[in-house]
N, C-alpha and C positions, 0 to 999 in steps of 0.2 A: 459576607464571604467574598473573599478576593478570588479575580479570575488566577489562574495557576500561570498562566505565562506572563500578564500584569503584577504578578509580586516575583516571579520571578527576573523582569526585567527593573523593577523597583530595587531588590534587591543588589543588581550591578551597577545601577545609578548611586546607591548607599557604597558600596565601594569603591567606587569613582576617584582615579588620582591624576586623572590626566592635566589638572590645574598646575599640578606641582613638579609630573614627571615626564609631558612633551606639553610643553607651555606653547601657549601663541605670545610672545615676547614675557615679560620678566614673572617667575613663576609664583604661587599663591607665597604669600609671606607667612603663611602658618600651616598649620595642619590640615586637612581638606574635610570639612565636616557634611557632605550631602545633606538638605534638609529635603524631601520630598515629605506629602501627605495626600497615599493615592485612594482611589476608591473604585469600584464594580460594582457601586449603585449609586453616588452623588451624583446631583445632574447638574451642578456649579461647580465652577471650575475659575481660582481665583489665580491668575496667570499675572502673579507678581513679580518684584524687578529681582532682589536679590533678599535671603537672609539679614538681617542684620546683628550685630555683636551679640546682645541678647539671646537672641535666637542659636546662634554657634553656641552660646555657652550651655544653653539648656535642649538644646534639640528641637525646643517650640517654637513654630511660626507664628508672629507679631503676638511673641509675648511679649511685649512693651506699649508705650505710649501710644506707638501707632498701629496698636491692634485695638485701642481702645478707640480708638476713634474711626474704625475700620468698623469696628462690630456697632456702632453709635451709625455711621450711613448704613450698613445691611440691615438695622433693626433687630438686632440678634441677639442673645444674650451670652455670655462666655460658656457656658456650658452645649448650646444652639453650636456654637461657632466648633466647637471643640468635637461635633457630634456623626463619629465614623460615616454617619450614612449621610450625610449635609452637604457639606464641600471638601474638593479635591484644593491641594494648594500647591503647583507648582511652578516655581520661581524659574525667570528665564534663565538666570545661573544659581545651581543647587547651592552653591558653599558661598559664605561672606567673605566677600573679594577684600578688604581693608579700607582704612582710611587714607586718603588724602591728604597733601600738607595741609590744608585749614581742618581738616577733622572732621572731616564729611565723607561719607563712605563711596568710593570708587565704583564706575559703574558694572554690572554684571560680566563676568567672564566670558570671553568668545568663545572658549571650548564647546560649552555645552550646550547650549540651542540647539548647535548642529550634529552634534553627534548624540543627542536620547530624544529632540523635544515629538520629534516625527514618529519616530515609534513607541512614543508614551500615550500619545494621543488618539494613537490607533488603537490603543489596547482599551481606552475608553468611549466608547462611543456613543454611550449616556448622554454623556454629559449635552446638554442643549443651552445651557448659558455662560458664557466667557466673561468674566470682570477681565478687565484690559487694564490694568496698574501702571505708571508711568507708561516715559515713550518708548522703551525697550519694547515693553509685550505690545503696543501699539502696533510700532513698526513690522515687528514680526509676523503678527495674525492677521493685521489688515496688509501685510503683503505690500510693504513700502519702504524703502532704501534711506527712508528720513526725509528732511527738505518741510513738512509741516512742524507746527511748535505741539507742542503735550495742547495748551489752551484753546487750539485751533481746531484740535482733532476734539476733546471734550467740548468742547463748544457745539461741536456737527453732530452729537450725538446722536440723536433722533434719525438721521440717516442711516446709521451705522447699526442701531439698534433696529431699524426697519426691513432690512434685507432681507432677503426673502432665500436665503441659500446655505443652511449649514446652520447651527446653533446661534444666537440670537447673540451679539457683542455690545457691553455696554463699557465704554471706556470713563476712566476714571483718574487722577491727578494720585499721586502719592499720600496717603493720608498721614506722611510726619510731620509733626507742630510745628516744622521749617516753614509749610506751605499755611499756618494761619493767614499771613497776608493775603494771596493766592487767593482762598475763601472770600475774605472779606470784598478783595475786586471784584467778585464774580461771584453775586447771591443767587441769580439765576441758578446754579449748581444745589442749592440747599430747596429752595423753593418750587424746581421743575421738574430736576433732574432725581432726586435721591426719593420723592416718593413714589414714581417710575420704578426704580432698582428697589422700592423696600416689598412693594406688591408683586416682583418676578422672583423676588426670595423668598417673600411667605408661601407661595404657590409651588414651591419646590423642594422646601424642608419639612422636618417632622417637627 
């Protein structure tokens, strides 16, 4: 059961065109497709960077390669992952911002952080674990203006995840097959860090 004013405010995020119709400089190059997936019992909360193609065309979040390997770190299984009362998934910017001349997807819209993520968050207050996906949602939830790298901030995890004030953050690198390398410099992340995050999922799903 959805709370009535968290699907009520989900619902204005799904009509959302501010991408397209008062731009912060040049406006969405397509049609503005919101992808939110809220919840009023999930206590995960996967605070990713943007949609990607995929996802705008089907309305599913990482229906693609890199949800396979997304749900391969939670330990989960596509159905697990897909599971109303499981996880919330909302991306710093709801709609796939496009590609870039090399063909790499441009980073999350400025519009919208600021204007739903704060009263999205309120509306869930369950939630007790933050996955922190790239340095967009980094930046934002740990409350920092940039100046660290993604590798620097996952590297410090264990701090970050120790805090003692607010739902528990475990930040995490982008799981697209761009960042295999990424993986391979840094096994630490498979061998220290992801059976950490697979024991704070099992403990919180059905």
């Amino acid at each position: 059961m959805i709370d009535p004013a968290l699907a009520e405010l989900a619902a204005a995020i799904r009509n959302c065109r501010i991408c397209r119709d008062a731009p912060l400089g040049a406006p969405l190059p397509h049609e503005p497709r919101p992808i939110l997936w809220e919840s009023s019992s999930a206590r995960v909360m996967i605070a990713s960077q943007a949609p990607g193609n995929r996802a705008h065309q089907s309305g599913i979040p990482f229906d693609d390669p890199s949800g396979v390997r997304l749900r391969e770190w939670l330990g989960v299984t596509r159905e697990e992952f897909y599971h109303p009362h499981n996880f919330i998934i909302a991306p710093m910017g709801m709609c796939f911002p496009g590609y870039d001349a090399a063909g790499s997807d441009i980073p999350p819209r400025r519009e919208c952080a600021p204007t739903w993520r704060k009263s999205l968050l309120s509306l869930m207050p369950q939630v007790d674990l933050v996955l922190l996906i790239g340095q967009y949602a980094q930046n934002w939830h740990l409350g920092r203006r940039g100046g660290m790298s993604l590798t620097a901030t996952v590297e410090g995890w264990r701090s970050i995840y120790g805090r003692n004030e607010g739902a528990r953050m475990i930040p995490l690198p982008h799981p697209s097959w761009r960042n295999t390398g990424w993986l391979k410099k840094h096994p630490w992340f498979e061998k220290e860090l992801l059976p950490v995050l697979q024991r704070e999922i099992r403990a919180r799903i059905f």
